[in-house]
C-alpha positions as a Markdown table, in Angstrom:
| # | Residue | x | y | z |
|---|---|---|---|---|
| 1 | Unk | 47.8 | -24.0 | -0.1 |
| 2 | Unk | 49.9 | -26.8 | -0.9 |
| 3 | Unk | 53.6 | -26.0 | 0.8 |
| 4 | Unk | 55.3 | -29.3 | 0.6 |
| 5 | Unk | 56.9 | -30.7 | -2.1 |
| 6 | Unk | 58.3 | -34.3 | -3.6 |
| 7 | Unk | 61.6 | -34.8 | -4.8 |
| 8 | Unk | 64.6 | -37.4 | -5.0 |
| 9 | Unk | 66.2 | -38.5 | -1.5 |
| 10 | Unk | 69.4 | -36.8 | -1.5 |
| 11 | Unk | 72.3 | -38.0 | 1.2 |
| 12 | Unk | 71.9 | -34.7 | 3.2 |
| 13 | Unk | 67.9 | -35.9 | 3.7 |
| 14 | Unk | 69.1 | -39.7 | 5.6 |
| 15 | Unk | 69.1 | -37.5 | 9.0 |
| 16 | Unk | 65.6 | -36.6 | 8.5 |
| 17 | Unk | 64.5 | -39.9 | 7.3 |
| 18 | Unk | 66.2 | -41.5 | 10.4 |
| 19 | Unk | 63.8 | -38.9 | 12.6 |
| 20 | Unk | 60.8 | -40.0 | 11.1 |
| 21 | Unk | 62.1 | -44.2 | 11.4 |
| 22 | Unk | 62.4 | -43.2 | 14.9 |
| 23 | Unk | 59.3 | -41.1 | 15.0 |
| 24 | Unk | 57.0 | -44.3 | 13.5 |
| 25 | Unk | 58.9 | -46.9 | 16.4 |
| 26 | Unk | 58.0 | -44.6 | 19.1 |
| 27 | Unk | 54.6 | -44.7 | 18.0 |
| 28 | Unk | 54.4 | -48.3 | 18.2 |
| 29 | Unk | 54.1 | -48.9 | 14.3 |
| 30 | Unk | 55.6 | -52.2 | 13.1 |
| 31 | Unk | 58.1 | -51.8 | 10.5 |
| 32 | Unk | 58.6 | -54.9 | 8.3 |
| 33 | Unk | 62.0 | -54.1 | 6.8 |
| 34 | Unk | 65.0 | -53.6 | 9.3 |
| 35 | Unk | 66.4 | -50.2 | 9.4 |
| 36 | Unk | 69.7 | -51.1 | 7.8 |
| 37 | Unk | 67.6 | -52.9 | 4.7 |
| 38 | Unk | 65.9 | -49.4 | 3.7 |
| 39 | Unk | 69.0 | -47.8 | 4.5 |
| 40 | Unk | 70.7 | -49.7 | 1.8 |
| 41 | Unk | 67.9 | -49.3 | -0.6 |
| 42 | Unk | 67.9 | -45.8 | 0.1 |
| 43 | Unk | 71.4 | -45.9 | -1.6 |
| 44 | Unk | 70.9 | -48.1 | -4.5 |
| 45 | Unk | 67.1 | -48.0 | -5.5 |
| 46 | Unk | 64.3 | -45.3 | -5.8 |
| 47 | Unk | 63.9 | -42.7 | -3.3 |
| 48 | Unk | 61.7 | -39.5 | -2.6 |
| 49 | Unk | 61.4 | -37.4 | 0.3 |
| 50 | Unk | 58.5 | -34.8 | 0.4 |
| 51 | Unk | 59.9 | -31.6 | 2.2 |
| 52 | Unk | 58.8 | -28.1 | 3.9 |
| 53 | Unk | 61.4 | -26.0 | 3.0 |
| 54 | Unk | 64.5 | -28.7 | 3.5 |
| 55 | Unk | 62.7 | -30.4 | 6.6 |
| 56 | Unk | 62.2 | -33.8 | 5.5 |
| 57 | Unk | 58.3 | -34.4 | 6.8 |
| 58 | Unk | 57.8 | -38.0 | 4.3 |
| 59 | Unk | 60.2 | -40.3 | 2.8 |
| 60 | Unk | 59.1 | -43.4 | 0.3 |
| 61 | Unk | 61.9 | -46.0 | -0.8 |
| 62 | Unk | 61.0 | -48.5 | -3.1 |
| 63 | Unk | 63.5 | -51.4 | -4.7 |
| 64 | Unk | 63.1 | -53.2 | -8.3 |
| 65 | Unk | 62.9 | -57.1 | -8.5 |
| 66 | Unk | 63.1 | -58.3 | -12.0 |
| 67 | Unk | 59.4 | -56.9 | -13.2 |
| 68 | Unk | 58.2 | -55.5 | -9.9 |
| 69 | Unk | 59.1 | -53.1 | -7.3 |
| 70 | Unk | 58.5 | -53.0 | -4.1 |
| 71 | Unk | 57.7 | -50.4 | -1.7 |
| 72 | Unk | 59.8 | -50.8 | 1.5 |
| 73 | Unk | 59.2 | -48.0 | 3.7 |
| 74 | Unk | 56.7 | -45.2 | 3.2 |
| 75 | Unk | 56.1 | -42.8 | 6.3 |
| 76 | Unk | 55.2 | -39.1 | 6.8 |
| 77 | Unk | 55.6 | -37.1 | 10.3 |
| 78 | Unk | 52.2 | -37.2 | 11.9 |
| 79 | Unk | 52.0 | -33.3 | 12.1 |
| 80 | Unk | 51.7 | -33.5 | 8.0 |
| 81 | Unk | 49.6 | -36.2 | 7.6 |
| 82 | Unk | 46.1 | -36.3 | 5.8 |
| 83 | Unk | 47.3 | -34.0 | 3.3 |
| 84 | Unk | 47.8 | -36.4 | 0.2 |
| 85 | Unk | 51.9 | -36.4 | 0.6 |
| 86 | Unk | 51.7 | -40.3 | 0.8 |
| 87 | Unk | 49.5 | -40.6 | -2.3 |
| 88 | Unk | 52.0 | -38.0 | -4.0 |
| 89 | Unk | 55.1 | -39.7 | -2.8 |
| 90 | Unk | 53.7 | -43.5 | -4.2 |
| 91 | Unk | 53.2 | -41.7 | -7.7 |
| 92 | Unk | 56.0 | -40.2 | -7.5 |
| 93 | Unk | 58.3 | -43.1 | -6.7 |
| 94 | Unk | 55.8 | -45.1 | -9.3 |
| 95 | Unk | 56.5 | -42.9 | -12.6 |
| 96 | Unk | 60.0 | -43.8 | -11.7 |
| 97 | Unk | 59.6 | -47.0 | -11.4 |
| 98 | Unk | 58.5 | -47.1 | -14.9 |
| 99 | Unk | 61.5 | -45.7 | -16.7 |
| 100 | Unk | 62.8 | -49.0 | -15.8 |
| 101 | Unk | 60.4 | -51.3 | -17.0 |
| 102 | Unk | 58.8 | -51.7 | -14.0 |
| 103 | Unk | 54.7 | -52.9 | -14.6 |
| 104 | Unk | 53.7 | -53.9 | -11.0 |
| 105 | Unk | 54.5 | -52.2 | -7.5 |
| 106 | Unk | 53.8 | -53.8 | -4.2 |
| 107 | Unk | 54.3 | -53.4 | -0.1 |
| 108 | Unk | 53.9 | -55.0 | 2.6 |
| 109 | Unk | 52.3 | -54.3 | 5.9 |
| 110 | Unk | 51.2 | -55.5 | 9.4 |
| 111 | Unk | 47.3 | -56.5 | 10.1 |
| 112 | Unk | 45.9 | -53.3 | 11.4 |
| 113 | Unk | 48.5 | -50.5 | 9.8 |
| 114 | Unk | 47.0 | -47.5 | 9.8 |
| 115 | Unk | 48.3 | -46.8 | 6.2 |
| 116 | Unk | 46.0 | -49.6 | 4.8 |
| 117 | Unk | 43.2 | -46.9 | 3.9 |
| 118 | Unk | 45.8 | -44.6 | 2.1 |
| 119 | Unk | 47.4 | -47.7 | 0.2 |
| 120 | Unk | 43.4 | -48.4 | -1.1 |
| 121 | Unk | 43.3 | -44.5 | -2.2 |
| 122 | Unk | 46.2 | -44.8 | -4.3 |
| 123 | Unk | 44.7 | -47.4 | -6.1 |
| 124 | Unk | 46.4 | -50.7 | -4.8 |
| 125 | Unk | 44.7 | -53.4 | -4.0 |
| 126 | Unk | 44.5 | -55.9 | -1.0 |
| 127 | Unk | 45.3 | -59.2 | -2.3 |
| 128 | Unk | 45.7 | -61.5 | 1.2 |
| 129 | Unk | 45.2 | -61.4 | 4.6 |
| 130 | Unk | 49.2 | -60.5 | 5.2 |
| 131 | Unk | 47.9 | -57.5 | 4.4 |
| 132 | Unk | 50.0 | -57.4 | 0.7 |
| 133 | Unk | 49.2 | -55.2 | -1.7 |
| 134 | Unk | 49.5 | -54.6 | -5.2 |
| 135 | Unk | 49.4 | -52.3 | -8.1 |
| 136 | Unk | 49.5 | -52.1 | -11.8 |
| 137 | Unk | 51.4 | -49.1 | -13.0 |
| 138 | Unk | 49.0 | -48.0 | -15.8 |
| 139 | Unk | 51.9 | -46.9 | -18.5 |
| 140 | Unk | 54.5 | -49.3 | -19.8 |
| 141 | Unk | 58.5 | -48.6 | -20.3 |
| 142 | Unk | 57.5 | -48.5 | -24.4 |
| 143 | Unk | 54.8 | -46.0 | -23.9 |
| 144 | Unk | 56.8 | -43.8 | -22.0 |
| 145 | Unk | 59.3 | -43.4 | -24.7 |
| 146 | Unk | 56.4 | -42.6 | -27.0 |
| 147 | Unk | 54.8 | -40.3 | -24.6 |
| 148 | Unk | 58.2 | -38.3 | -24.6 |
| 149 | Unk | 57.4 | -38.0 | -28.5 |
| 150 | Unk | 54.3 | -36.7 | -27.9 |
| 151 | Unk | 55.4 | -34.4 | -25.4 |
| 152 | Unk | 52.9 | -36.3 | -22.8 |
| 153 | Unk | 52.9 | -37.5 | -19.6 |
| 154 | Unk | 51.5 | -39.4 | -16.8 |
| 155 | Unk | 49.9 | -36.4 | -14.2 |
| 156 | Unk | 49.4 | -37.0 | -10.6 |
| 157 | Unk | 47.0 | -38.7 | -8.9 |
| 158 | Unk | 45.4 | -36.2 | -6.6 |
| 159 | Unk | 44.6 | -33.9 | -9.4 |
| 160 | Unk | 41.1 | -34.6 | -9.6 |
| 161 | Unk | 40.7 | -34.2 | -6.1 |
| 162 | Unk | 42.8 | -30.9 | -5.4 |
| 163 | Unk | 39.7 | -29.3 | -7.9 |
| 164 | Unk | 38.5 | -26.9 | -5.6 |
| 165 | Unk | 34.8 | -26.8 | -5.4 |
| 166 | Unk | 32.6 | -27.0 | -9.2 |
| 167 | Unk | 31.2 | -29.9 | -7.8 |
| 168 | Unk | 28.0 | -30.0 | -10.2 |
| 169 | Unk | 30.4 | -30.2 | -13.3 |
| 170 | Unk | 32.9 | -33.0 | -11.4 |
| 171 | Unk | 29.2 | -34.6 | -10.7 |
| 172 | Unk | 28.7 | -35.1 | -14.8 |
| 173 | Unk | 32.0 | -35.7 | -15.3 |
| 174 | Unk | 32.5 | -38.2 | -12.8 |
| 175 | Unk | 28.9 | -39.7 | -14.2 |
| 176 | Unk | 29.1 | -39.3 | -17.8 |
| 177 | Unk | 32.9 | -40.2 | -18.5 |
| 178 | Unk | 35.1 | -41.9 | -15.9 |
| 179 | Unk | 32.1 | -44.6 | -14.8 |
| 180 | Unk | 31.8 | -45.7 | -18.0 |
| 181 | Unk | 35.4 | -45.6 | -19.0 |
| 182 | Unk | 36.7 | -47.1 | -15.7 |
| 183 | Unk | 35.0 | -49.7 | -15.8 |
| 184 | Unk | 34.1 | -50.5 | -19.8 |
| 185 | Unk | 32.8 | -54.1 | -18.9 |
| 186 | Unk | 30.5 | -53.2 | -16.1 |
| 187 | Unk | 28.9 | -50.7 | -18.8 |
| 188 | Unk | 28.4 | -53.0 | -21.6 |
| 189 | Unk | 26.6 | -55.2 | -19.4 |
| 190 | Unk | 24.3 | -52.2 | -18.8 |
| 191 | Unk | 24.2 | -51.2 | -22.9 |
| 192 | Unk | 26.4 | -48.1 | -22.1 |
| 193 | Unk | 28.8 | -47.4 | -24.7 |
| 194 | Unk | 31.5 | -45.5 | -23.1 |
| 195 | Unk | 32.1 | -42.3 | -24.5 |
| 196 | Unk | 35.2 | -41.7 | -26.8 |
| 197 | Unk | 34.8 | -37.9 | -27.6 |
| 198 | Unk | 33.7 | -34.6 | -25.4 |
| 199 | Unk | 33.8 | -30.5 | -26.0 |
| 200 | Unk | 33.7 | -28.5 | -23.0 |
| 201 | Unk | 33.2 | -25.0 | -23.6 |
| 202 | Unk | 32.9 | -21.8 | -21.7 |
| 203 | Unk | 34.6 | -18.2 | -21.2 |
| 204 | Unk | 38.2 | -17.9 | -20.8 |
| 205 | Unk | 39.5 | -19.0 | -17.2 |
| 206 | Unk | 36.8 | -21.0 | -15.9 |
| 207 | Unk | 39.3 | -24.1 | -15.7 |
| 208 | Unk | 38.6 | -26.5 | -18.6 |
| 209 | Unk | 42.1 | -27.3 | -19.0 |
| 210 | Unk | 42.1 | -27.7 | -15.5 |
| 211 | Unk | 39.1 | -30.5 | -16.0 |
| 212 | Unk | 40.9 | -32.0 | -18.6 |
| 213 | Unk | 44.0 | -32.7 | -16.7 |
| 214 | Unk | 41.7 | -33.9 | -14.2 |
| 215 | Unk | 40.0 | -36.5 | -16.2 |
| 216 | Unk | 43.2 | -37.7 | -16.9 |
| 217 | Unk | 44.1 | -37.8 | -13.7 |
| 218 | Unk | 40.9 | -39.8 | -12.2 |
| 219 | Unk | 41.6 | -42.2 | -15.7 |
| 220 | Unk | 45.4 | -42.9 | -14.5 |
| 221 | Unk | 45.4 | -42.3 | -18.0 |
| 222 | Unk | 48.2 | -41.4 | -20.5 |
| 223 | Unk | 47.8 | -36.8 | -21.1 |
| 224 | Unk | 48.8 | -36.1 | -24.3 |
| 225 | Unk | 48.3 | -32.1 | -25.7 |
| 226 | Unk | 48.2 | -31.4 | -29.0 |
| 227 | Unk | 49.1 | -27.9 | -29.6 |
| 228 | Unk | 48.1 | -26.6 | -33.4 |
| 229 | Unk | 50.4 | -23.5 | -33.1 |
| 230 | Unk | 53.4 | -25.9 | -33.0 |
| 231 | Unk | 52.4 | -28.2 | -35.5 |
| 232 | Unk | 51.4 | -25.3 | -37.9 |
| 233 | Unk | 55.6 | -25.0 | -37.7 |
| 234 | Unk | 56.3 | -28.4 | -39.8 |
| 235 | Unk | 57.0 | -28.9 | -42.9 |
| 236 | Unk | 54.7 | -31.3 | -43.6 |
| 237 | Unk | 51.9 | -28.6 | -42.5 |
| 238 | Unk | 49.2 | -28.4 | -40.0 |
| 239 | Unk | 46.7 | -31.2 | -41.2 |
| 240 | Unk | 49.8 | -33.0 | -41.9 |
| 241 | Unk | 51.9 | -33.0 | -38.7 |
| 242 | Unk | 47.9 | -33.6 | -37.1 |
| 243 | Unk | 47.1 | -36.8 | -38.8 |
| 244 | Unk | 50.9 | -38.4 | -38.1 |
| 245 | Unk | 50.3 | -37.3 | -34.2 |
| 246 | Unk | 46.8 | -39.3 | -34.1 |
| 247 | Unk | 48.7 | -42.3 | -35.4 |
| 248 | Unk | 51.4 | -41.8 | -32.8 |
| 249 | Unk | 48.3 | -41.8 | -30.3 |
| 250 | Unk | 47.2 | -44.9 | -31.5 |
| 251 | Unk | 50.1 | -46.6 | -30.2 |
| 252 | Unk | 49.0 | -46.1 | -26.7 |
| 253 | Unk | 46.5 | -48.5 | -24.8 |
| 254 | Unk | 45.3 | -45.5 | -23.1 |
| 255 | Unk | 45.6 | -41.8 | -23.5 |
| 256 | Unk | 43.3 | -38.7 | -22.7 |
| 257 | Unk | 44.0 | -36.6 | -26.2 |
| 258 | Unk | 43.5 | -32.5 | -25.0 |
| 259 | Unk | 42.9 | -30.1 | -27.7 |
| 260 | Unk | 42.7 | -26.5 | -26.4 |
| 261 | Unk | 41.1 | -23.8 | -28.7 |
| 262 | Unk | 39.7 | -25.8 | -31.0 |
| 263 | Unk | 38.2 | -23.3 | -32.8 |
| 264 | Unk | 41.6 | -22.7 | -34.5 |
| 265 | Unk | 41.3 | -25.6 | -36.3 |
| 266 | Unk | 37.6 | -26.4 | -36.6 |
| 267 | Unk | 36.4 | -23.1 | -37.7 |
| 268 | Unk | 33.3 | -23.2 | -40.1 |
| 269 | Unk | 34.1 | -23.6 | -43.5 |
| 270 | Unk | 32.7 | -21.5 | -46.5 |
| 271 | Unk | 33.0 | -18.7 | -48.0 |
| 272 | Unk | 34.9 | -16.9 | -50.6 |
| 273 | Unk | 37.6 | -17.6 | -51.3 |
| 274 | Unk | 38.1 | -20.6 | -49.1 |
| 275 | Unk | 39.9 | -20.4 | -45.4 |
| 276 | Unk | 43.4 | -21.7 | -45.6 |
| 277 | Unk | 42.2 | -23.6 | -42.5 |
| 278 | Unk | 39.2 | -25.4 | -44.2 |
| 279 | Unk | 41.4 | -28.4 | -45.1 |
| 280 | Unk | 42.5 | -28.7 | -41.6 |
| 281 | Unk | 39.3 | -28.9 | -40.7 |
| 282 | Unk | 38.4 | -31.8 | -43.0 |
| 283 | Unk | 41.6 | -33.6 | -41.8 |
| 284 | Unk | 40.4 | -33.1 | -38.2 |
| 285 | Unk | 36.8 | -34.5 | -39.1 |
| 286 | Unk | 38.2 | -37.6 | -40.8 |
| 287 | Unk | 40.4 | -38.3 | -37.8 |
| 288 | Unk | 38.1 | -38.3 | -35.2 |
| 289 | Unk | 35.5 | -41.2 | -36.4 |
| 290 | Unk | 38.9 | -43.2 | -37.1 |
| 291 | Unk | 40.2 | -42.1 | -33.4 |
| 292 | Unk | 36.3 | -43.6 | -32.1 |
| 293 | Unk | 37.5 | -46.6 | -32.9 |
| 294 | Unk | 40.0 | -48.0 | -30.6 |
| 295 | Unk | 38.5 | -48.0 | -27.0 |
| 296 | Unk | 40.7 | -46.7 | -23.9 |
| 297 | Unk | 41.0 | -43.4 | -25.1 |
| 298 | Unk | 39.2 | -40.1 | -24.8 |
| 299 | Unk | 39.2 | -37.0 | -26.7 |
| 300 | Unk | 38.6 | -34.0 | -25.5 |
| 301 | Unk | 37.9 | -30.3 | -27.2 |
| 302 | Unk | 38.4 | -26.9 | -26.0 |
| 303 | Unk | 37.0 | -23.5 | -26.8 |
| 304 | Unk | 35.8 | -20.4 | -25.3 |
| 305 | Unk | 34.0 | -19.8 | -28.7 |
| 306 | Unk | 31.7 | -22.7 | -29.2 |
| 307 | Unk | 29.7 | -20.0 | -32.2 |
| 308 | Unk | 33.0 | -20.5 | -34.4 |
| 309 | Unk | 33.2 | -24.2 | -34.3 |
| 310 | Unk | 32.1 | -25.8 | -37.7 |
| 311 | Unk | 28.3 | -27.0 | -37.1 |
| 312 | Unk | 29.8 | -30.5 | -38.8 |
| 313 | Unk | 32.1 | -30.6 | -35.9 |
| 314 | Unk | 29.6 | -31.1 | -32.7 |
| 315 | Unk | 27.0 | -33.6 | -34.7 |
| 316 | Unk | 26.3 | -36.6 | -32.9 |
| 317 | Unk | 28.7 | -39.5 | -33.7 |
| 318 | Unk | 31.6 | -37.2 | -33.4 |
| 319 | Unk | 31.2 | -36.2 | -30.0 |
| 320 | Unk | 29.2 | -37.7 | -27.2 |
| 321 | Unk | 28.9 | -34.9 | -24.7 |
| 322 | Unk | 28.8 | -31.0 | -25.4 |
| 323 | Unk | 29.5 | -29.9 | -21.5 |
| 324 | Unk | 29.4 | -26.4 | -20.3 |
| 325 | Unk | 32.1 | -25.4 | -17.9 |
| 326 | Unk | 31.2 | -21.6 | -16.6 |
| 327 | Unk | 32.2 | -19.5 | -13.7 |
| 328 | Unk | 32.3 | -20.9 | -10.0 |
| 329 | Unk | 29.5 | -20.8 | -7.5 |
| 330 | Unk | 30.1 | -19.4 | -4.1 |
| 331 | Unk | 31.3 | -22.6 | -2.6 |
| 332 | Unk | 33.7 | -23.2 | -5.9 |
| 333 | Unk | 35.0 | -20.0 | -5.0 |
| 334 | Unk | 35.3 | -20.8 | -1.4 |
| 335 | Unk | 37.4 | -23.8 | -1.9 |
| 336 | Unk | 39.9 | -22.0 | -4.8 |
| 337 | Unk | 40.2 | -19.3 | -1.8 |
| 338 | Unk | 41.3 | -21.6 | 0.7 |
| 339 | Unk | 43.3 | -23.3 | -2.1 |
| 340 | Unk | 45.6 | -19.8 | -2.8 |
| 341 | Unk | 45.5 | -18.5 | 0.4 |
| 342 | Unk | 48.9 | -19.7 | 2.7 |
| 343 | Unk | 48.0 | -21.9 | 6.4 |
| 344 | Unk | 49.1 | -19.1 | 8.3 |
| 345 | Unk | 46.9 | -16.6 | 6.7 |
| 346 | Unk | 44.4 | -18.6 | 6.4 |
| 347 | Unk | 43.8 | -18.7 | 10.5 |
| 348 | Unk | 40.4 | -16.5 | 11.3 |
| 349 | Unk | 40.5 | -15.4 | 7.6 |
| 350 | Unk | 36.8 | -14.0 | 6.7 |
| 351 | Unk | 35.9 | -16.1 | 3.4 |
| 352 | Unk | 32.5 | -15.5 | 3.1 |
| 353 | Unk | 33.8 | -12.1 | 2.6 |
| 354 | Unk | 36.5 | -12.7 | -0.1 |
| 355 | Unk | 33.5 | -15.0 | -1.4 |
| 356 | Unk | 31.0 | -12.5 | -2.0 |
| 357 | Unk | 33.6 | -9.8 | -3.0 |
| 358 | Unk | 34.9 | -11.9 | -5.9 |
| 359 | Unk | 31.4 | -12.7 | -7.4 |
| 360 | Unk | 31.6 | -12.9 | -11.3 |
| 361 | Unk | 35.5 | -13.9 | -10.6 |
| 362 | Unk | 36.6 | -17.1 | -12.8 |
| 363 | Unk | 39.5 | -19.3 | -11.1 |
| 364 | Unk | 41.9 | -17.4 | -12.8 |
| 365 | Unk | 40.7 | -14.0 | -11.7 |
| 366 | Unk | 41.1 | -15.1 | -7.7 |
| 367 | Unk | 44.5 | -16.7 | -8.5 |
| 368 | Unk | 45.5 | -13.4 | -9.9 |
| 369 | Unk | 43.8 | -11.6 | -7.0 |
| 370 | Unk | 45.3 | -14.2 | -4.4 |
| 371 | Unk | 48.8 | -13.6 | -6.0 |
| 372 | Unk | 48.7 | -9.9 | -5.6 |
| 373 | Unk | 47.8 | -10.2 | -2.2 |
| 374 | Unk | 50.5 | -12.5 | -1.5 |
| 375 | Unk | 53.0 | -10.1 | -3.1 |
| 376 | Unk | 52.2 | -7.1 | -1.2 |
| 377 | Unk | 52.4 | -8.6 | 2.0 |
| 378 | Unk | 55.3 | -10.0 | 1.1 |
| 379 | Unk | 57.2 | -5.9 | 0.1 |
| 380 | Unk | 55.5 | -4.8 | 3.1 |
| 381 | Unk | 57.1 | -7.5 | 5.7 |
| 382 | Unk | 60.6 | -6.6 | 3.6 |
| 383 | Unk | 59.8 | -3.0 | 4.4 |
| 384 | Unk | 58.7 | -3.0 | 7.8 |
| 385 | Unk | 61.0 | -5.9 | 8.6 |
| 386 | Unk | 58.1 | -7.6 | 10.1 |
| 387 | Unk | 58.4 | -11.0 | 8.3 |
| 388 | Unk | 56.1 | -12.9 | 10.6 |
| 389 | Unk | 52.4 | -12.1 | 9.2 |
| 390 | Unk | 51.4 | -13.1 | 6.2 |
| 391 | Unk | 48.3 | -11.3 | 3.8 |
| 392 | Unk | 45.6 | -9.9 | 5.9 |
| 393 | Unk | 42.1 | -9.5 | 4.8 |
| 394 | Unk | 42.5 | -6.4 | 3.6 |
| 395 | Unk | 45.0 | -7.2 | 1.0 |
| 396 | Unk | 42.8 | -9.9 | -0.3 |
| 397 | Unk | 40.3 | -7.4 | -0.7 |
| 398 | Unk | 42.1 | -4.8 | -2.0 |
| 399 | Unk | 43.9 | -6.8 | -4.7 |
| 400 | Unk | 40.2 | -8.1 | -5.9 |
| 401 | Unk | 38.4 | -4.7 | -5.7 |
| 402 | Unk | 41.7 | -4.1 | -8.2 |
| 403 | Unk | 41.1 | -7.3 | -10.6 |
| 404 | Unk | 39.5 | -7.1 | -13.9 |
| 405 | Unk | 37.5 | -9.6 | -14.6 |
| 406 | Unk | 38.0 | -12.1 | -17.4 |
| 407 | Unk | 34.6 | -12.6 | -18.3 |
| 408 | Unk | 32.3 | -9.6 | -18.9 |
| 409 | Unk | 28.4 | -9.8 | -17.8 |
| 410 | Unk | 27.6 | -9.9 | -21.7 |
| 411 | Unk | 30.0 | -12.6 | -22.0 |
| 412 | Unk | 28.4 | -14.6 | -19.7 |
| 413 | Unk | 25.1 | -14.2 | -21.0 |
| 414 | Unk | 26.2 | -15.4 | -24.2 |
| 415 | Unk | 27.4 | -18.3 | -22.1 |
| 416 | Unk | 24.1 | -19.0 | -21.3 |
| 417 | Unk | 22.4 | -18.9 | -24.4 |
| 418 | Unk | 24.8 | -21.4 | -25.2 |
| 419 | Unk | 23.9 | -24.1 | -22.6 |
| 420 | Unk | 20.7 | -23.4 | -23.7 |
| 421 | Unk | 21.0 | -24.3 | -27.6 |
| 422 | Unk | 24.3 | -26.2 | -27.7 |
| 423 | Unk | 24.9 | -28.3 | -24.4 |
| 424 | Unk | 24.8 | -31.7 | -24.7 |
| 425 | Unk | 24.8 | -33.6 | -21.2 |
């Protein structure tokens, strides 16, 4: 469980960040801005500190130079390293770079900095032997503006990564859409066409917004969800308000579109009298050849009830890939556990067990399950005053003998049928 987190530098964090300056000279790192130049950046230019509590465990300062910034210290305490704070703390300072118009960020460092492999994680690249490297923030200063409009935004980095286990379905994902779209040339040259559309469907809670926010996360790309409920509330109606956000969208050079219970507005038309919804529907099957069009973006459909969804809708041409997203497999399950479950707790915690006991469990079940756990232990250490355990297998277990699960056996064999006669991979 993630127990750090990433915020502005205030003036009550320069003691910490002067323990961890010392901390990275004692260690015999070379530092290639004096201590007084990050100081005075610290008090002018961007600043973040990731903290435990208010301990200050990683601190990145970056200044702005006409179009580029530059990074001139970035440092976590050793005892928190290797557990993506750096990466977090680069996109962080990044997305704030960008609010001033800022396209390119680089740092410096000494031949042989141990940093170098984190720097190539996050994406920059090593452009001389000085060891300099470089970055394109992927989002401009206008788009931001228009992804405030859209009510989108730029997610972090290490969300793809923090998906715990499902690794089959990050395999075709990873495969089917962010080779291709990653890298569009080195496709053409092999006659792929990188794919501009996707559905993924499955029962409720199995994490497919998750995967979606993921995508776009692995894209550096642009999330922008369109919500039908709130655009139902405009005047101009629901296919209205629809087709004037897909023109908004095409405003962006990139953008990962997320439509979440799709069926809403792609039901299957017929009947009488006609659904209210049917012209929706039409609107949204004109919009999405037109959407094909411009590459750099990516569409992707939700729904848990892939039955209701117009046949018209799923035809080839429309959408490239029809991908099933179901429950987790014993090792997805291991890694959501350890995910939920707090360090301390965590120590000669029985897994396997919590594995096997929340078979049939979506992800949403065992954060439910790990949440309940979490909350007794924590009534019982007020009670008892014993504040220094945390859960105990037991409460784990207890709290998911006591969880109903979101997805019924039926359910899921519906589920299956479905990968059977509707998956498209």
């Amino acid at each position: 469980m993630t127990n750090w987190r990433i915020r502005d530098l205030q003036p009550t964090d320069v003691d910490g960040f002067l323990k961890l300056w010392e901390e990275y000279r004692a260690s015999g790192n070379e530092l290639v801005y004096s201590l007084s130049e990050v100081l005075a950046s610290i008090r002018v230019d961007t600043a973040v500190a990731a903290v435990v509590g208010e301990e200050v465990v990683g601190v990145t300062v970056a200044r702005a130079a006409h179009d580029q910034g530059w990074i001139v210290f970035n440092g976590v305490s050793k005892p928190w390293q290797r557990r993506g704070i750096s990466r977090a703390m680069l996109g962080a300072v990044e997305q704030r770079l960008a609010t001033q118009g800022i396209q390119r960020v680089s740092i410096l460092v000494p031949d042989g900095e141990e940093h170098v492999q984190s720097l190539t994680r996050s994406g920059f690249a090593d452009k001389a032997h000085l060891r300099y490297f470089e970055r394109t923030i992927p989002v401009s200063q206008q788009e931001l503006a228009l992804l405030r409009d859209l009510g989108g935004r730029m997610l972090a980095r290490d969300r793809w990564d923090n998906i715990g286990g499902m690794q089959e379905e990050k395999n075709i994902l990873e495969r089917r859409l962010v080779l291709p779209l990653s890298d569009p040339e080195l496709a053409q040259g092999f006659g792929v066409v990188p794919p501009r559309a996707i559905v993924l469907f499955g029962p409720p809670g199995t994490g497919k917004t998750t995967f979606a926010k993921g995508i776009a996360s692995r894209l550096e790309w642009p999330f922008v969800e369109v919500f039908p409920s709130r655009l139902a509330a405009s005047p101009k109606g629901l296919a209205g308000e629809l087709r004037e956000t897909f023109e908004k969208i095409e405003h962006l050079d990139h953008a990962v579109v997320f439509i979440d219970e799709v069926e809403e507005i792609a039901v299957r038309r017929g009947g009488e009298p006609p659904s209210p919804m049917q012209g929706v529907t039409n609107e949204l099957l004109k919009l999405i050849p037109a959407f094909r069009e411009k590459p750099g973006r990516l569409l992707i459909c939700a729904t848990n009830f892939i039955r209701a969804l117009d046949p018209a809708f799923l035809r080839h041409g429309r959408f490239d890939y029809v991908i099933p997203i179901g429950l987790p497999d014993a090792a997805a399950r291991h890694a959501i556990w350890v995910g939920f479950v707090p360090e301390k707790a965590a120590e000669g915690l029985n897994f396997d067990a919590l594995v096997q006991a929340s078979e049939g469990f979506s992800p949403a079940d065992i954060e439910f399950a790990a949440r309940s756990a979490a909350q007794t232990a924590l009534e019982r250490a007020v009670t008892t005053g014993d504040k220094s355990s945390g859960p105990t297998l037991d409460d784990y277990l207890n709290a998911t003998a006591q969880t109903r699960t979101t997805v019924s056996s039926e359910v899921n064999a519906e589920f299956q049928e479905d990968i059977e006669e509707i998956a498209r991979l």
